[in-house]
N, C-alpha and C positions, 0 to 999 in steps of 0.2 A: 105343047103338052096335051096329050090325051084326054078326052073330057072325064072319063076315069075316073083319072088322079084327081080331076078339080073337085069330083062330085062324092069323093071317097073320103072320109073324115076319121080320124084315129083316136076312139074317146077312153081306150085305157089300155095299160099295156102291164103285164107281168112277167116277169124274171127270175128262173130258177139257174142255180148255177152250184153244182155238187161236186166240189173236188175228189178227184179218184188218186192222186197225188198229190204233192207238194204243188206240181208247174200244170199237170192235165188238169182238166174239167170237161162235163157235159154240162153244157147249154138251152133251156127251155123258154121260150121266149113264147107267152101266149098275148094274142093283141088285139082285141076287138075293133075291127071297123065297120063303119057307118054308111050307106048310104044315102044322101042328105036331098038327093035328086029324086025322078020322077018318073023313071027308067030303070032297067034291071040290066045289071051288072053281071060282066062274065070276065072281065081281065079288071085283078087286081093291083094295082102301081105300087111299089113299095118299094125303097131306098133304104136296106139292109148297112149303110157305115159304113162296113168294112169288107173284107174276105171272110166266110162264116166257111170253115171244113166241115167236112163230111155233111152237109146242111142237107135237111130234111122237112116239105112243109106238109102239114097237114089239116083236114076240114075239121070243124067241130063234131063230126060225126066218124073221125079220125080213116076217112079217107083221105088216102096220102095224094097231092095233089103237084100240077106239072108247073113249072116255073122255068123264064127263060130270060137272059140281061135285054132290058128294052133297049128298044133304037136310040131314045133320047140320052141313054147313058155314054154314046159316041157324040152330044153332043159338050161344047165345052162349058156352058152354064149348069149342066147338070151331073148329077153324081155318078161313079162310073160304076157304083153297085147296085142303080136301080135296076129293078127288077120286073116282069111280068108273071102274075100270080093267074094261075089259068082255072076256072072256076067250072065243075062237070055241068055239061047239059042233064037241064032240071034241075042245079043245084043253087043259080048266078041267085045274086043276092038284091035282093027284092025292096022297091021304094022305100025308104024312110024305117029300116028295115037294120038290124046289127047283125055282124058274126065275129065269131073268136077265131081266127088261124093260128095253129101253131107251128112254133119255128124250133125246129130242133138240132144242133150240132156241137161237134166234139173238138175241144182246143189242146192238142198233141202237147206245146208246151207254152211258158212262160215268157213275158215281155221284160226281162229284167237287163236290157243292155246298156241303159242310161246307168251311171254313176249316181248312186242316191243317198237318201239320208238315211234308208233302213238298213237296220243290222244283219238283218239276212236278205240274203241277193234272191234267193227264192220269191217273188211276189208278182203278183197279177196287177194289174190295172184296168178299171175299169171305169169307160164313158158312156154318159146315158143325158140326152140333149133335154132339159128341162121344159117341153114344151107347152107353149097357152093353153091352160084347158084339157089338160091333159094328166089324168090320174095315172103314177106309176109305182109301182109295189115289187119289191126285190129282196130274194131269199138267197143267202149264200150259203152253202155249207162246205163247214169244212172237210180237210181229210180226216180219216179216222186215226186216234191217236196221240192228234197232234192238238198242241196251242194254237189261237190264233189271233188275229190285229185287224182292224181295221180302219182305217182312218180316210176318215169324209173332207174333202174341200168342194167349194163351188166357185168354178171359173168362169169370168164374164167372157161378152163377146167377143174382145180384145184378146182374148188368152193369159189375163192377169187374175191370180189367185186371190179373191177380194177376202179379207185381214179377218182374223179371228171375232172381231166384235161383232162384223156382220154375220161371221157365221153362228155365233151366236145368240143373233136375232133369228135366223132360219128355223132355229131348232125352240128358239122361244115362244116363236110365232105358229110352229107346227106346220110349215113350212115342208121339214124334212124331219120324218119321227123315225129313231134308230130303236131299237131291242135287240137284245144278246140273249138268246134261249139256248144252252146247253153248245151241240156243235154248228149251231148257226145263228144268223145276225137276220133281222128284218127291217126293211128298209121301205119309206115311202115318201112320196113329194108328190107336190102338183106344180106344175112352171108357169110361166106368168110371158108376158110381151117382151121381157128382158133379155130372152135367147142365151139364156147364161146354160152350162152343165154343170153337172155333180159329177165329182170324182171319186172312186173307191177304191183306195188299196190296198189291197188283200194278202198277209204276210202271215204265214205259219211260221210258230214256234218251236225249237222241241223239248217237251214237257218236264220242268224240273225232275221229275223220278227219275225217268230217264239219263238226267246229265248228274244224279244223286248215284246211279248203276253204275254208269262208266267211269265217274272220277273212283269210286271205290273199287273199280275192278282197275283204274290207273295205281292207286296205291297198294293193292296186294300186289301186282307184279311188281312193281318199283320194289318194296319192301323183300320178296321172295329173290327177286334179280340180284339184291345186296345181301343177305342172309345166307343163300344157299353157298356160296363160296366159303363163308366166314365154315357153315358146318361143315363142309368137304375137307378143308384145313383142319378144324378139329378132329375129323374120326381120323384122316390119315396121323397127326399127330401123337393120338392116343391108339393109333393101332386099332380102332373102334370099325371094322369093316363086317364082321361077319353079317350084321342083318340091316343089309344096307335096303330093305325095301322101302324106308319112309324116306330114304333121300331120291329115291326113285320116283316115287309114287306120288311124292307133293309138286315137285315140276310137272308130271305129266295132268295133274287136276288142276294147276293153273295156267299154262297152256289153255289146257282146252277152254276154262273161264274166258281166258282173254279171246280168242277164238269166238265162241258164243258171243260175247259181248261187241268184238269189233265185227261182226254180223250184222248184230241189228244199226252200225252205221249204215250198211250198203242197204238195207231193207228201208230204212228212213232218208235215203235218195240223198245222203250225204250234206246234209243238210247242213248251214254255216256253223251250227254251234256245236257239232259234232265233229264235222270237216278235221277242224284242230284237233281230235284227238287221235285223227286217224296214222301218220306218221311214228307218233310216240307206242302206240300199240305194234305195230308193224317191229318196233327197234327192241321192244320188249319180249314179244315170241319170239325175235332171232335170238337173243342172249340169254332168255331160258333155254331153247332148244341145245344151244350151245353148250351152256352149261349141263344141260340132263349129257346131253354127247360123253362130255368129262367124267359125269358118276359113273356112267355107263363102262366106261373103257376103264375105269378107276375100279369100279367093283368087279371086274374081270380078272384083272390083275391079281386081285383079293389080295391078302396078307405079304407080297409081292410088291406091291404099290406100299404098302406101308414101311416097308424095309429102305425100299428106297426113298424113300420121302425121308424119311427120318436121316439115312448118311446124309442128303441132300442139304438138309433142313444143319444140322452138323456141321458139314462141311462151310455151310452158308456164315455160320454161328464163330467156325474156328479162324475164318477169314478176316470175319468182323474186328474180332480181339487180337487178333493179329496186329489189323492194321491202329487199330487205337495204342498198342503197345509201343508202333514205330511213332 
């Protein structure tokens, strides 16, 4: 390994992470390093985790700066997203000396393909390695509009989720201090010799109002869906057609209600607790449509449709008694 990396020390790290959807987010990751050596530094070593999209780094003076996968990352003790941080002449970073680079990139979508315990399949996961000596502070935010969850475990080095009592010393001990400010959460810890991680998983809601909208806009069409027939039956029975605009005119304003409303499913990215109502909305504008179709071709008809409705309705009547009589 590069004498670099040895002589390069990582004494804090901060994390922004702003959801622009349910599954996207932007990524801000600033992280001050140290050099602890005697010498001045021009390539930075750094072991980025994972795949970082669209990643972009920059200097503390927010010149954007050049990075490249090191050699050592082809070897097999080492991580295949180390990194070479390229530091501008006149810029390297000077004995005994800090800087903050930041890392900035855009996560297209969500990690939710394990079978989990949350109720919405919409959720992030996130890993952040608890390291010795090592200050780290993390802000999430949510998307706009929406509820949100979070829920923190810390998994040893083993990959075993250690039990609620301990993690209940973490947060005792201040270990790891949570806060929930309006649409974000704040997050910090410092790691110890354990090599353990913290985990966070990050699950959007969607917002009681919201699910108070759509079951009310589920019950005027249901109610409108079964109503409107019963009055259709009435006017033609009583010959009641001459001003039929209010049978008109109330499918075409709940219609569009439901329309509006099964809208803001597709704008809230279909989200699980929505999802389900999305079908019954769909069955409900076919069967008003349907029915407006019937007023439609029924008040055309006008006092025509009523005529015949009525032999109809008659004929229906003189059958009945008929057969009760045999």
């Amino acid at each position: 390994m590069d004498e670099e990396y040895i002589r390069t020390k990582i004494e804090r790290v901060r994390y922004l992470f702003s959801f622009e959807t349910l599954s996207s987010y932007s990524a801000i990751s600033e992280i001050t390093f140290a050099n602890e050596g005697n010498e001045y530094i021009n390539i930075i070593k750094y072991d980025l985790g994972e795949y970082k999209p669209f990643l972009k780094i920059s200097d503390s003076n927010d010149e954007f700066l050049e990075f490249a996968k090191a050699r050592e990352a082809e070897l097999e003790n080492c991580s295949d997203y180390l990194i070479n941080i390229y530091l501008p002449q006149g810029r390297e970073l000077k004995p005994q000396c800090r800087r903050t680079i930041t890392f900035q990139n855009f996560s297209p979508s969500s990690n939710n393909r394990e079978k989990s315990e949350y109720e919405n399949p919409t959720y992030v996961m996130f890993l952040f390695e608890m390291v010795d000596q090592v200050n780290s502070y993390i802000i999430i935010e949510a998307a706009e509009n929406f509820d949100f969850h979070d829920y923190v475990d810390v998994v040893d080095q083993n990959g075993v989720v250690i039990n609620e009592r301990e993690l209940g010393d973490f947060f005792k001990e201040r270990t790891v201090i949570a806060n929930k400010i309006g649409r974000r959460i704040y997050l910090s810890f410092k790691g110890d010799a354990s090599k353990r991680t913290l985990r966070i998983t990050h699950q959007h809601d969607a917002p009681k109002r919201l699910l108070n909208w759509i079951r009310v806009g589920l019950g005027l069409g249901g109610l409108s869906a079964f109503f409107l027939p019963i009055g259709l039956f009435y006017s033609l029975n009583s010959g009641f057609l001459d001003s039929p605009s209010l049978l008109i005119t109330y499918p075409v304003f709940v219609i569009t209600t439901l329309i509006v409303i099964k809208g803001w499913l597709f704008l809230k990215d279909l989200d699980s607790e929505l999802e389900r109502y999305n079908n019954a909305y769909i069955f409900l504008v076919i069967i008003l449509i349907l029915e407006l179709i019937a007023i439609f071709i029924v008040s055309v008809l006008g006092n025509d449709a009523c005529l015949w409705f009525k032999d109809c309705s008659n004929a229906v009547n003189s059958l009945v008694m008929a057969m009760q009589q045999i």
